[in-house]
C-alpha positions, -999 to 999 in steps of 0.1 A, spaced: -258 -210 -689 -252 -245 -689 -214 -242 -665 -237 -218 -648 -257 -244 -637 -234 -266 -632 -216 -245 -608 -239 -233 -588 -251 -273 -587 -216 -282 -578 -216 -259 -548 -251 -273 -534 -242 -306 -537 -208 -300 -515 -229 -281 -486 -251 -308 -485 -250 -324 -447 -245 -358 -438 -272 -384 -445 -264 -417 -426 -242 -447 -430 -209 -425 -426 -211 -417 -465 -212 -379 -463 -176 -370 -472 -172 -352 -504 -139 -352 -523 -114 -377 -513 -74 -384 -517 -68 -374 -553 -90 -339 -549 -63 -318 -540 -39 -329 -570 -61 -334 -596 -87 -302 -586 -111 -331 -590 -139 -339 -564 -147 -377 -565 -177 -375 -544 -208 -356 -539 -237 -360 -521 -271 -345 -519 -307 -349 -508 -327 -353 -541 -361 -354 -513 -369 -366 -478 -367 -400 -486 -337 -405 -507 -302 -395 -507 -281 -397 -540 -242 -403 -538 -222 -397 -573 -184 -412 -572 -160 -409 -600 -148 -438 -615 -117 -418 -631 -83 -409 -614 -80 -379 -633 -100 -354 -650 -114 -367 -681 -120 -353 -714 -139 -367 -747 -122 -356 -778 -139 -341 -808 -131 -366 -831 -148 -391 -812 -184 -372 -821 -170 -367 -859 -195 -398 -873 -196 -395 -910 -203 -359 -914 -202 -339 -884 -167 -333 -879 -174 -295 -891 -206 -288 -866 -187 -304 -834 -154 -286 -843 -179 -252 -846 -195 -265 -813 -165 -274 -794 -138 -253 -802 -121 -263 -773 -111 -296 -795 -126 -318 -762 -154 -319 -739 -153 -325 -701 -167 -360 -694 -161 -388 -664 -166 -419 -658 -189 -425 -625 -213 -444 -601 -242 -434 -582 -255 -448 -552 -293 -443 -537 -296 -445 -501 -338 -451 -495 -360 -473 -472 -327 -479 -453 -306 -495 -488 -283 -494 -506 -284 -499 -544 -254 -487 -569 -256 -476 -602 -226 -494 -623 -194 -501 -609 -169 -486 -636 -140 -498 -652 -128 -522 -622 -96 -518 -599 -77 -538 -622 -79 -516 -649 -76 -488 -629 -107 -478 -617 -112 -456 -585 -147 -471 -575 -137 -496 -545 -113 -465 -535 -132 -440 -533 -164 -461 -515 -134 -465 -486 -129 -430 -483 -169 -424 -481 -173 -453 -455 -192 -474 -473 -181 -507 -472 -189 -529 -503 -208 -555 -487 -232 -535 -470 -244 -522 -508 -278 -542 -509 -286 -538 -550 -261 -535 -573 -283 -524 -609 -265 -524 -644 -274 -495 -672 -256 -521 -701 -225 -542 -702 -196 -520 -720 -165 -524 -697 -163 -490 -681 -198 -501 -663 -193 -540 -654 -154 -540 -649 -161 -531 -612 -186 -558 -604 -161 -583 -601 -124 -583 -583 -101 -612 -585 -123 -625 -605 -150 -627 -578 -179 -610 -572 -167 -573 -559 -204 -570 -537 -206 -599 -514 -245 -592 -505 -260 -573 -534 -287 -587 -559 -279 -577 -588 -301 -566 -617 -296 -564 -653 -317 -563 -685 -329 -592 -703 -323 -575 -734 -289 -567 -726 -279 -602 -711 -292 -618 -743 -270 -599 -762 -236 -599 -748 -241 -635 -730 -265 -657 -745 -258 -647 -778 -226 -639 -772 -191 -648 -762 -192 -674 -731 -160 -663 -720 -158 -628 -724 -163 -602 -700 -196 -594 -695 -205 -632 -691 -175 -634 -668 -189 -607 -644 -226 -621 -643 -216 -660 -635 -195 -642 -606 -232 -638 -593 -247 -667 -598 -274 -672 -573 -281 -633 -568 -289 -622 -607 -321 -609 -619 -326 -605 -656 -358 -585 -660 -381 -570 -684 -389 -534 -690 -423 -540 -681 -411 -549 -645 -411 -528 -610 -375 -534 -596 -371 -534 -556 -368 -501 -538 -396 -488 -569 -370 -483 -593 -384 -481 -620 -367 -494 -655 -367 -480 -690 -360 -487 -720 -335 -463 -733 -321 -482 -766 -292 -474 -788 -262 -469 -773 -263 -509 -770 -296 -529 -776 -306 -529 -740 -295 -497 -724 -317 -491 -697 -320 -459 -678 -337 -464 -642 -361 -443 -626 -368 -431 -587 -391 -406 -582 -373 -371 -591 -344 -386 -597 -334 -405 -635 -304 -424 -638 -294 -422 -678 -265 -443 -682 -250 -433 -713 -272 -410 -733 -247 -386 -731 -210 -391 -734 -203 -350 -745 -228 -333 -718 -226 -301 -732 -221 -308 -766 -244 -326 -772 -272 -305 -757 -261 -281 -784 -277 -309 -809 -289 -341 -804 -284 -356 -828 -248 -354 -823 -232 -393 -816 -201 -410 -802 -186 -435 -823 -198 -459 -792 -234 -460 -803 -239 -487 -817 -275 -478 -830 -271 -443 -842 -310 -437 -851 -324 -454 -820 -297 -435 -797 -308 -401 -815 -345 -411 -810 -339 -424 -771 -317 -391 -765 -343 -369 -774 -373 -389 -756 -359 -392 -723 -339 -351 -727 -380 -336 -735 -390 -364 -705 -370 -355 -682 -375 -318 -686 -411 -321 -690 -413 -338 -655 -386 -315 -638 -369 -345 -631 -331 -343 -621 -308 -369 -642 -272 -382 -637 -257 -397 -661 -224 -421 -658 -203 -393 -682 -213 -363 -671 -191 -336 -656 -189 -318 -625 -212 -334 -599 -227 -359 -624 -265 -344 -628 -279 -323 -645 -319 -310 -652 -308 -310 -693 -328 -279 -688 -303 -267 -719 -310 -281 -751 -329 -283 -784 -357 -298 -800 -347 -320 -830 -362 -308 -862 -366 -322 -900 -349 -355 -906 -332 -375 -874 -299 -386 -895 
């Protein structure tokens, strides 16, 4: 049911007409080698367009073993047979009220990212992105912000959580890379709280976890999840199920299944940055956890 779905979601997205700012090409360079399309676009309502890039050259897979945890090694190898599940690595972009925000910027050029590539092909040139908003600062989510070391979005205010800043910055390592990307921005950062409305009414959450302040954002239809799933359809199979990268297994099992019942209880559309195929997905497959959240 669930490559059902995504199938028949994959081929709406790509007859989806233009929307503006010359950003309605789907696919791009790599497509035709890699059977790979790097972008999609579609209408998620009247008011807001929603542009999904991937981040990855290739086609990307998630191994069992990185799902294993302590003792689940048996369920995900009964799960998965296939001994990997399709992932990515991608950014979404909003078009509204005549803006641009993004959504992450992926692993960076320098490490071989696709981002700044692929935005080329679309037409969208990185300075006209107007908001730049961060889910949390693993690499493969900050890498793109900056290039050169200097800031990779000449015009966009960028927003990040308190929660998350505070953890990888203040209390963290002054040179490393997450406090390397945000001092390229100096001037144009926002750290906020939960409790805050963001421009454009994005709306952020607290979606805690997979690092302390993992945020997932929130416009209208459409939630943006970040990580809460690294596995797609794996995972839907059980919750509970981790990646090693969660750093919080509990809270990340708890988060999972607050904003999956959420989301579906609110026919809400999500994309998340490791999903397959187009990158969203109604998690309309799944179920509920029950007895004792491990």
């Amino acid at each position: 049911m669930l490559l059902a779905l995504a199938a028949a979601a994959s081929m709406a997205l790509a007859c989806t007409g233009k929307a503006g700012g010359g950003a309605g090409k789907a696919g791009g360079k790599d497509s035709a080698a890699t059977g790979m399309e790097a972008v999609y676009r579609t209408n998620v309502d009247s008011t807001m367009t929603l542009i999904a890039i991937k981040d990855n050259a290739e086609p990307k897979f998630m191994p069992n073993k990185l799902f294993y945890g302590k003792e689940d090694s048996a369920l995900v190898e009964a799960l998965s047979p296939a001994g990997k599940v399709e992932a990515s690595v991608s950014c979404f972009i909003i078009e509204t009220q005549g803006k641009r925000a993004l959504f992450d910027t992926g692993n960076g050029t320098e490490k071989g990212g696709k981002l700044m590539e692929r935005l080329a092909e679309a037409g969208i040139a990185p300075d006209s992105i107007d908001y730049l908003f961060i889910t949390h600062f693993h690499n493969d989510h900050i890498g793109g912000m900056t290039t050169g070391g200097k800031a990779a979005f000449g015009r966009a205010e960028v927003y990040v959580p308190r929660q998350e800043y505070d953890y990888w910055v203040t209390n963290g390592d002054p040179d490393g890379p997450a406090a390397t990307a945000m001092r390229a921005y100096e001037g144009r950062l926002h750290r906020f709280e939960h409790s805050q409305q963001l421009p454009l009414g994005i709306v952020p959450m607290a979606a805690p976890g997979h690092t302390p302040g993992h945020t997932a954002y929130q416009k209208g239809r459409l939630l943006i999840v970040g990580d809460l799933f690294h596995g797609l359809s794996l995972q839907l199979e059980d919750l509970r199920i981790c990646p090693d990268y969660d750093m919080d297994r509990r809270r990340a099992i708890e988060t999972r299944l607050k904003f999956t019942n959420y989301a579906r209880a609110n026919g809400l559309l999500t994309a998340g940055m490791h999903y397959p195929g187009n990158g969203t997905s109604d998690l309309i497959k799944h179920k509920k956890i029950v007895g004792t959240i491990y």
